[in-house]
N, C-alpha and C positions, 0 to 999 in steps of 0.2 A: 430309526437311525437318528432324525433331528432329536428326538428325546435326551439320546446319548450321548450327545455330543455339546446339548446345550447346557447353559449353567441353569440350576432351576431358580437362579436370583432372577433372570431374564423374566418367567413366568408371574413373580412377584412384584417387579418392574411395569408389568405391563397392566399389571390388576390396576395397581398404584393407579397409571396412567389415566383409569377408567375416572378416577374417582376428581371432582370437583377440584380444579387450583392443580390436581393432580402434575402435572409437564414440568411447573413453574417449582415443587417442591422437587422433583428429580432434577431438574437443571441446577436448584440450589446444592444439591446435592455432590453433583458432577465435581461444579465448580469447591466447592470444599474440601473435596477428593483430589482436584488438582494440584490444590496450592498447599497439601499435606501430601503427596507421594512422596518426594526426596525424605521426610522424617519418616512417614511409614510406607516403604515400599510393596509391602503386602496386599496395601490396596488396590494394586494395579488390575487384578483380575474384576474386580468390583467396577473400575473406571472405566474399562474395555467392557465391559456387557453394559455398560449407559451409553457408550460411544457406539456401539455396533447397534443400538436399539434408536439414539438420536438419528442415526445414518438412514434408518428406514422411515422413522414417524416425520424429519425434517427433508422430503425429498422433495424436486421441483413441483411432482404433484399436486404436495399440498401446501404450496406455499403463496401467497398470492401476492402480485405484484402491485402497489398503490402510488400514484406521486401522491407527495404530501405540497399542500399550500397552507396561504394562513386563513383557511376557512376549517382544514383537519382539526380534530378535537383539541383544545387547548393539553389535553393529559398526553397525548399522544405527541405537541409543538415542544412541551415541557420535557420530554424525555431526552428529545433532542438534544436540547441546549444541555442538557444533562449530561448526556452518553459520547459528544461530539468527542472523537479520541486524536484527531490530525490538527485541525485550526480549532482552538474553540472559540463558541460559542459566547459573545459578551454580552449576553441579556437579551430583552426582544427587541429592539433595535436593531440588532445584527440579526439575529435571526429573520426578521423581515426582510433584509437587505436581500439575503440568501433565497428567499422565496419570493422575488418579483421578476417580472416578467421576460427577463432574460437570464433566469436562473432556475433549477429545477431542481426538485428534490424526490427520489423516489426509495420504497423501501421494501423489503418482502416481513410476510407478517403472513404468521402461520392459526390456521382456524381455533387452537386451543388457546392463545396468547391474544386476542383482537387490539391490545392496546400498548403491546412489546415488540418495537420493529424488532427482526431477528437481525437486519443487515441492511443499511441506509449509504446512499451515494447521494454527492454534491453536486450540480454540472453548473458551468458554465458555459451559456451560449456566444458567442464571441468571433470576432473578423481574425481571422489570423490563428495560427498555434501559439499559445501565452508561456510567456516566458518565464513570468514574477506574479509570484502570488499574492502579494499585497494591494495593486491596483482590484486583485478579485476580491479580496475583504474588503476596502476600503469601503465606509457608510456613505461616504460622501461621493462614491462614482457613479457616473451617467451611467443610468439604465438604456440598455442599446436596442433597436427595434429585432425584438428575433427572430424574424421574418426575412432581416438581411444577414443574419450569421452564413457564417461556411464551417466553423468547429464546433464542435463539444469538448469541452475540458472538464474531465472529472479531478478533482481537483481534495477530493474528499472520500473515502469508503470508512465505515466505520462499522466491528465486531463488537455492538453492547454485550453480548451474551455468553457470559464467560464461561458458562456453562456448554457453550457450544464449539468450544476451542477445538479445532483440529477437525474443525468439520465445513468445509468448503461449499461459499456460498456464492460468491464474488463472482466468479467467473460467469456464472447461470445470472445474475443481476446487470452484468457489464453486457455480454450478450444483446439480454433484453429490452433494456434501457438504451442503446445505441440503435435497434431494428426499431424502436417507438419511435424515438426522435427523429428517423429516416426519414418516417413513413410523417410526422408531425410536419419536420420543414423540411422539402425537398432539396435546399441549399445546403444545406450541411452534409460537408462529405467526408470528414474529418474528424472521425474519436481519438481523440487520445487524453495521456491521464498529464497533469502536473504535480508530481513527486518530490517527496520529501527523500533523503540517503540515509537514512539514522544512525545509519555504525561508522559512516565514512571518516569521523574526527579520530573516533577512538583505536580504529585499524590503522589510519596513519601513525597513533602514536602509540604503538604496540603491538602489531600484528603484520606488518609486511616482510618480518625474516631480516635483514640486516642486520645486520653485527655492529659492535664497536669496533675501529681499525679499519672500516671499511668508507673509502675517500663520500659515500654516498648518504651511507648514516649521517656522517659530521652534515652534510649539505641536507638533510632529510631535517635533523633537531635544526639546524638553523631557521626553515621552513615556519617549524610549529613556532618557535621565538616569535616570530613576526605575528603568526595568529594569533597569539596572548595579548598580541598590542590592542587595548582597547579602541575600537571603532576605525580599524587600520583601514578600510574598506571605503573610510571615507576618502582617504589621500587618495587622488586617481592616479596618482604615476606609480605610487609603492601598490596601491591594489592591481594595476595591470601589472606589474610585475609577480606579485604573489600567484592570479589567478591561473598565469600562463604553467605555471608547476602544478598549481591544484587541480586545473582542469585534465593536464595530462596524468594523474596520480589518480584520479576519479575514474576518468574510464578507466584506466588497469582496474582499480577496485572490480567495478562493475561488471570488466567481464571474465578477469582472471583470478581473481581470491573468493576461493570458494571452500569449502569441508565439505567433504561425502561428495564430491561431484555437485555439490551444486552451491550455485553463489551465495556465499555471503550473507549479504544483505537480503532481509526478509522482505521487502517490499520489490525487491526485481523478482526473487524465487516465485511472489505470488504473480507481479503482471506477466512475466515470462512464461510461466508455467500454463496460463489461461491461454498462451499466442501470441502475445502483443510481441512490437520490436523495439528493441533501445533504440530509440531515433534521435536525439538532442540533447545535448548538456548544457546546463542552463547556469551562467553565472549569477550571483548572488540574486537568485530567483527567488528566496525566500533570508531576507533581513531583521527576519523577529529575532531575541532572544535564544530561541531554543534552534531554531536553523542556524544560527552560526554558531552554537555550543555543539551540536551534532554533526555536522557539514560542512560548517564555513560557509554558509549561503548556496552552495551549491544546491540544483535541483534540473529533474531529467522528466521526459517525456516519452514515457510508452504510448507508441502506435496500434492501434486496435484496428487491421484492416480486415472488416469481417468474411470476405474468402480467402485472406491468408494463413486462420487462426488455425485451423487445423491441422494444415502443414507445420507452423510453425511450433505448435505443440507435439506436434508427434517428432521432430528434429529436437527438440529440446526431452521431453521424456524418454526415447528412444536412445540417442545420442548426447544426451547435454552438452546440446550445440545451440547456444545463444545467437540469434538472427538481432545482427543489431545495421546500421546504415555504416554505409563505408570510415565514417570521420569518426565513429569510434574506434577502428581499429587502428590511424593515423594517428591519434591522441595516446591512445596506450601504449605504440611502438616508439612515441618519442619520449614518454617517462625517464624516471630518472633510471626506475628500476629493470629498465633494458637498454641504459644504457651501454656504448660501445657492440651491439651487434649480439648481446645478449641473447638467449632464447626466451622466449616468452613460459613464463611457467605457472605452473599453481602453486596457488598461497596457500595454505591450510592453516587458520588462526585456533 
């Protein structure tokens, strides 16, 4: 029956496997397959027996978990700085920053690849749930004794392996990485992630459904007007007035604009989808460049409570029912976009 049913590329795939570098040329493979399906879609049945074959050869089994410090192989420090896909990486100075004593870096790394993390996390150890990402980059912050933290803030997950696309690691590394560090310092009772919003600039200014004609739109482009203004965030009186609409327009993104049932934005589908809870909206928590070209500085906080995550996963796969803290459903009732009594509804962008 499996004969019959299998492609017999699978079989040639796995010879492949056998053979020297073998994984590393199929993942090249994957990944080129990827970023040419929309011109040739014929290739799909080709991509799907490397996915369905990555699915079995990449599983928690064999995958092994390692923190990386700055004693890890320089080739393996270097890839880093390389592959960093959320904050990058400015050279080894930053990169040491990241790996001292109240920071951790860990990553899974599969037996056929010894020197290709497949998937690497950031944490910071830290007093408090962290609001703003920059004090965590910063070269020049106090290193904190982390033996007195209370959180973990992952702050960073990064997918080098483009090859691996659409095959789900994160969740088995968040996991495991939060039950280490339990067991590492007992104070720490508190996982959660600090989050980037990546779509939230571009759904405000094209994708929440209002019309022209309509008294909200007008008041919606007045909004974006003000976010064009270079460095508006610095005025404290004009940025408390911007952020009190952004912040209520963020959470509706987050938990009501979604396609296919499920949100939106790729970075809640993924912590969501693991169990975490939207817990915090975080005002201009990240003031780089690229966070206020994406967000407007906005940035949010998934809660990792590790015996909630089950439950919380199976209400969100079963139901796509988003388990967030009460102040996000406050925030997105007061929008604009429900305003007057409104019903609260899905976005499909």
């Amino acid at each position: 029956m499996q004969q019959a049913v299998e492609s017999p590329r699978q079989e040639l795939f796995r010879r492949l496997n056998m053979a020297p570098g073998g994984v590393g040329v199929l993942l090249e493979m994957r990944r080129r397959l990827l970023r040419g399906l929309a011109e040739h879609p014929h290739w799909t049945s080709i991509e799907t027996d490397l996915a369905h074959l990555f699915r079995s050869w990449f599983n928690r089994g064999f995958l092994v978990l390692q923190r990386i410090d700055w004693r890890t192989s320089a080739l393996v420090l270097e890839k880093l700085i390389q592959y960093e896909a959320v904050h990058e990486i400015q050279g080894w100075h930053d990169l040491r920053r990241r790996l001292q004593a109240d920071r951790r870096c860990y990553a899974f790394f599969h037996p056929t690849l010894p020197d290709e993390p497949v998937i690497f996390i950031e944490v910071a150890l830290t007093r408090g749930m962290s609001a703003k990402v920059q004090p965590l980059l910063a070269l020049d912050s106090p290193v904190v004794d982390p033996a007195s933290a209370d959180c973990a803030i992952f702050y960073s997950i990064t997918n080098p392996q483009e090859g691996l696309r659409g095959i789900s690691f994160g969740n088995l590394l968040i996991k495991q990485v939060a039950e280490d560090l339990g067991r590492e310092f007992p104070r720490v009772k508190t996982f959660a992630t600090l989050s980037p919003i990546p779509g939230f600039r571009k759904w405000l200014a094209g994708g929440t459904g209002l019309r022209e004609g309509d008294p909200r739109h007008a008041e919606l482009a007045a909004l974006l007007a003000k976010l064009d203004v270079q460095d508006w965030f610095k005025d404290k009186a004009r940025a408390a007035e911007i952020l009190k609409q952004l912040g209520r327009l963020c959470a509706y993104y987050l938990l009501y604009a979604k396609q296919d049932d499920e949100p939106l934005d790729a970075v809640a589908r993924f912590h969501l989808g693991n169990g975490a809870r939207l817990e915090r909206l975080n005002w201009l928590g990240d003031t780089s460049a690229t966070g206020m070209r994406r967000s407007a500085g906005l940035m949010v906080n998934y809660l990792y409570r590790l015996d909630d995550l089950e439950h919380n996963h199976e209400a969100y796969a079963r139901e796509h029912r988003i388990i967030a803290s009460r102040r996000f459903g406050v925030l997105a009732r007061d929008s604009l976009l429900t305003r007057g009594g409104a019903p609260r509804r899905t976005v499909t962008a």
